[in-house]
N, C-alpha and C positions, 0 to 999 in steps of 0.2 A: 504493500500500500504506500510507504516511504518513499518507494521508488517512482509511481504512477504519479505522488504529489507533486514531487521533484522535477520531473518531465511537464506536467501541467504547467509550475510556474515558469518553466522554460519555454513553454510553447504558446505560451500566451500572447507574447512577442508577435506571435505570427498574427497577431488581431491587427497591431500597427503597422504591417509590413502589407496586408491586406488593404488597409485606409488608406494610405500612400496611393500603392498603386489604384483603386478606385478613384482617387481625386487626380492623379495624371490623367488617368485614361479617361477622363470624362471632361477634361478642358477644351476642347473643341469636339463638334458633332458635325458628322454626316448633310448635306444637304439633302432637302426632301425628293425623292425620284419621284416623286407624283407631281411635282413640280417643276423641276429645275435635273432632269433625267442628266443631260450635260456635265454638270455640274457637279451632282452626284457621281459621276463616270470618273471623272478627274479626282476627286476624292479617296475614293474607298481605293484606288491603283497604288496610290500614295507608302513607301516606307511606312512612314508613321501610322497608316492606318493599320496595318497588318498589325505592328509591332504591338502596337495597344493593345490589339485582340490577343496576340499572343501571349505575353508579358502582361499586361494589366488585366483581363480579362479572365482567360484562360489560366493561366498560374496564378492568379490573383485571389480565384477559386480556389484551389489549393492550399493558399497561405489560409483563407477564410474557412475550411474544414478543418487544419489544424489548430485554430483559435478556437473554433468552437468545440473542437475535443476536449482540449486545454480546460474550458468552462465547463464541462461536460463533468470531466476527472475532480477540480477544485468546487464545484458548486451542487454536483451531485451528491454530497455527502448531507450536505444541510436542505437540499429542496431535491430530490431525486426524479418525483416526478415531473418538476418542470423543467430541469435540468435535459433530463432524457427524453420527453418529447420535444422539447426547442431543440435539443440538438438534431435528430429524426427529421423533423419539419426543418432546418433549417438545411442538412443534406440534399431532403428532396429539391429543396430550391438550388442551392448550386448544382445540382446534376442538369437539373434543365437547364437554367440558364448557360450551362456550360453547351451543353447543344447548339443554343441558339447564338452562341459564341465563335465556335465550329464554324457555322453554317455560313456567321459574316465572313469572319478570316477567309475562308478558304474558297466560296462560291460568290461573295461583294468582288472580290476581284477581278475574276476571271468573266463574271459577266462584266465589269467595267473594260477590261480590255475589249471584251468582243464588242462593246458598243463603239467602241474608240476606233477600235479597223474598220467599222463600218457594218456592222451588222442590226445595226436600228432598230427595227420593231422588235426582231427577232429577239434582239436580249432583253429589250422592255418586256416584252410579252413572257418568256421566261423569268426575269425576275419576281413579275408579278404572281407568276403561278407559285415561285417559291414562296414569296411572301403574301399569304395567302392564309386563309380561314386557324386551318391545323397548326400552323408557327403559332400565330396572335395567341391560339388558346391556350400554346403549352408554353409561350412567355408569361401571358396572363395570370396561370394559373401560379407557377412559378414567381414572381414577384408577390401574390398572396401569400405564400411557403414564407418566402424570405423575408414580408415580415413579420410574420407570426412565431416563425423560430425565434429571430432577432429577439419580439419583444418576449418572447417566455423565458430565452436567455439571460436578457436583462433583468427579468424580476428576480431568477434564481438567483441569480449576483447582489441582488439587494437583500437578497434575504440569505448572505453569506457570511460572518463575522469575520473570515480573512480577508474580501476583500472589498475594495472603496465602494459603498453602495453609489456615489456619482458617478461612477465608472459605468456600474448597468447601465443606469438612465440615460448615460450619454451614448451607450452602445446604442439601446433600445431607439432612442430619439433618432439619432443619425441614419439607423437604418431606413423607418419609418420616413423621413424628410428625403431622401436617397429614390428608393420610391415615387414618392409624390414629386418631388422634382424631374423624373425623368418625364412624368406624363403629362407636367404641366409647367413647371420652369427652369431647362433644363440648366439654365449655366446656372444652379447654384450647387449640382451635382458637386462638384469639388467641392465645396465647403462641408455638405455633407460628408462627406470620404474621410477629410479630416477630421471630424468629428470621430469616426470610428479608430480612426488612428489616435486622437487625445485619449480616448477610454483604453484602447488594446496599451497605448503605453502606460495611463492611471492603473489600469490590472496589475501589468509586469513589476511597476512599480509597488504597488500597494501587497501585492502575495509575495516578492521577495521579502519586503518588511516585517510582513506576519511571519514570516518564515525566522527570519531573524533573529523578533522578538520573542519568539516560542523556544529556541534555542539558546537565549542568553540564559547564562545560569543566575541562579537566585540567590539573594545576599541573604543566610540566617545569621549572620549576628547579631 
């Protein structure tokens, strides 16, 4: 069990390495192809956009499952059940949203180049099919996960004596606003991210202390 606590506070880290990367990869946004298909094409071709998807998105998920194991290990002990299904719920959402991650990186591009040589309708019309009814519902559904997890997350955390109960509220919040900002205003996404990054570093910080202070020895004089 020493060992698993030990690893938790260690991996908690990965909460703020997580919010990082979500507040990079979310500084600039795609233009709309329903709009401005051009524009979009020159876009998603981009370095930068791949590397997002890769690196901030897609390992980004990564850092964000081991943060939430981290919570899972340190916060199960005093709230087990919400601990265990926020973490559960908050899986399912990274799994999807890792799909739908996938799906930019690797097919945003290559339709952009085909639209760029000249293939027009042809890759509008393919993109559209890909972006289409069955993505929306299993992003949709996905972004409900994610915040559901987050905030069950959050409350286990506050209902943890080792670690900073503003830590939850700041995860829980950030994620929540993370959310709502992509569907409604998207440039404050980065601010968001960091929010999740101040809590995942308030964790690190605040469970190595408890750690510490559980370990100092006791003056009986």
């Amino acid at each position: 069990m020493e060992r698993a606590q030990n690893w938790g506070r260690i991996a908690l880290w990965a909460l703020a390495v997580y919010g990082v990367l979500l507040a990079a990869s979310t500084i600039t946004h795609q233009p709309d192809y329903s709009t401005d298909f051009p524009s979009y094409a020159n876009y998603v071709t981009t370095q930068q956009f791949l590397l997002s998807h890769l690196i901030g998105s897609i390992a980004g998920a990564a850092f964000g499952l081991i943060g939430g194991a981290a919570l899972l290990v340190l916060a199960g002990q005093f709230a087990p059940q919400l601990a265990g299904w926020g973490f559960v719920t908050w899986t399912f959402a990274q799994v999807g949203l890792v799909s739908i991650f996938g799906v930019a990186a690797f097919f945003q591009p290559a339709i952009g180049r085909s639209f760029l040589r000249g293939a027009g309708d042809a890759a509008i019309a393919t993109n559209e099919d890909v972006y289409g009814g069955t993505l929306f519902a299993v992003a949709g559904l996905s972004l409900l996960l994610f915040i559901a997890g987050a905030v069950m997350l959050g409350i286990a955390v506050r209902r943890t004596p080792t670690l900073p109960s503003w830590a939850g509220v700041t995860f829980a919040a950030s994620a929540v606003v993370f959310v709502l900002a992509f569907l409604f205003i998207d440039v404050i996404q980065p601010v968001a991210g960091l929010g999740i990054a101040a809590a995942g570093i308030g964790l690190g910080v605040g469970a190595r202390t408890a750690a510490a202070e559980h370990l100092r020895p006791v003056d009986l004089s």
